[in-house]
Phi, psi and omega in degrees: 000144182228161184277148161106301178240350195044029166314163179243208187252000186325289186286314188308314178288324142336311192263343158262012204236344156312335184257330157293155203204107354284132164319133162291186166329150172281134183255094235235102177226085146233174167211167187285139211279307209303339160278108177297154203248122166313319189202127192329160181260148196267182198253103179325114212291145169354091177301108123005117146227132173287139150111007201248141191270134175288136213244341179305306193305333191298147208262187173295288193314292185320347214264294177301327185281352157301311196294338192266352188280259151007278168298323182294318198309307209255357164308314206267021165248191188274165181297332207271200153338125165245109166291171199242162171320137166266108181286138150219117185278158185234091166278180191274207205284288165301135171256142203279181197270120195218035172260011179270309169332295174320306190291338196272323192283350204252339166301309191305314197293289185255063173249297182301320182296295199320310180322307190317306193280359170278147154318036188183180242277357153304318223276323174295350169287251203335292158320330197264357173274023164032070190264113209219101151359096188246341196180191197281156172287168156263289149075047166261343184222095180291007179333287198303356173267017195227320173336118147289138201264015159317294181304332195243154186298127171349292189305299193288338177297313178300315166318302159316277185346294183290015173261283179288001120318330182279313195283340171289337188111355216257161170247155177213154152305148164296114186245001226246331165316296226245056190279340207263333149282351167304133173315305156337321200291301214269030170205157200326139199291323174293341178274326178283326189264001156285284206305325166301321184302328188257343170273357163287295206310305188294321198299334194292307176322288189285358168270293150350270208288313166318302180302339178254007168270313201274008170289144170120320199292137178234187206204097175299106158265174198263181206252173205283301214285337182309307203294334177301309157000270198303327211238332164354081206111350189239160210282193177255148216267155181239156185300170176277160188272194234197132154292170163348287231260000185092348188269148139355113169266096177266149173265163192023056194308328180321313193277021157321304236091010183249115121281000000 
């Protein structure tokens, strides 16, 4: 999904998950680009993850040399634009159920379109970290979904934020070198840090149900001129469109796993 145009994810999780071998299930996460959304979709309450050290327990001190940890890892890239590792999983002989994943990535989405289309003092961060869906997760490590965002300053909340876009597949502008020019700088430390708190929650929701698609499965990256090759040509993806009623329209429901 990407912030900014409201483009979705179709063709892409398609053309990557069409490169797996065997593909999971065909995956369809549009929404409608043309509807602006009045009021946010809601936000999973504090995501569980197993196997992840509860970061509340963590002393201060600990707390900070993570976040400082963070801010050095996206200081030391470029401002501009970030791509995310480029994947290709290769699953076994069965293929797994990958509508619980679909649903959770597909909340995400359109929680960024709604930002986009909002009316308020969030929205110019939000168009300028430009965020746009590129590829498959990684989810080898959820830490960052576990931080409490209290403790730390906006530059560092954003910084976790982008580790986890990059491990979701999304490409974003860098905000964290040129941060004192950044919109993000210029607008309250509580806005930043509520829209992040809600883009941890969802991204962890939808990384959890990845880490538990991708078990058995193993996973390669590819090398930039392989991955430009494959996706060369293909557009950035736009949401599904909407019945009457209002429900979701999946296409090719069949390779869901729903017969």
């Amino acid at each position: 999904p990407c912030v900014g145009g409201a483009n979705g994810e179709e063709s892409l999780v398609r053309t990557r998950l069409s490169d797996s071998s065997p593909p999971v299930q065909d995956v369809s996460l549009e929404v409608s680009s043309s509807d602006q959304v009045a009021s946010l979709p809601p936000v999973p309450e504090e995501v569980i993850v197993r196997g992840v050290e509860v970061h509340a327990e963590l002393t201060r001190d600990q707390l900070e040399e993570r976040a400082a940890s963070q801010v050095a890892r996206w200081e030391q890239e470029q401002s501009g634009l970030i791509s995310p590792p480029s994947v290709e999983y290769t699953w076994p002989e069965v293929l797994p159920d990958s509508l619980a994943w679909m649903n959770a990535a597909l909340t995400t989405s359109k929680y960024l379109a709604a930002r986009t289309a909002a009316e308020d003092v969030a929205r110019p961060w939000v168009e300028e970290i430009a965020l746009v869906r590129r590829d498959l997760a990684t989810a080898q490590d959820l830490a960052g979904a576990q931080v409490p965002l209290g403790m730390l300053s906006p530059r560092e909340c954003v910084a976790d934020l982008q580790t986890l876009l990059s491990q979701a597949g999304f490409q974003f502008r860098n905000l964290v070198p040129e941060w004192f020019q950044a919109q993000a700088s210029k607008v309250s430390p509580e806005t930043v840090r509520s829209l992040v708190t809600d883009l941890q929650r969802l991204l962890a929701a939808e990384l959890v149900e990845w880490r538990l698609l991708a078990e058995g499965a193993t996973f390669s990256v590819r090398q930039a001129s392989e991955d430009q090759a494959r996706v060369e040509g293909v557009p950035v993806l736009e949401y599904h469109a909407e019945d009457e009623d209002g429900e979701l329209l999946m296409s090719d429901i069949a390779v869901l796993g729903r017969t």
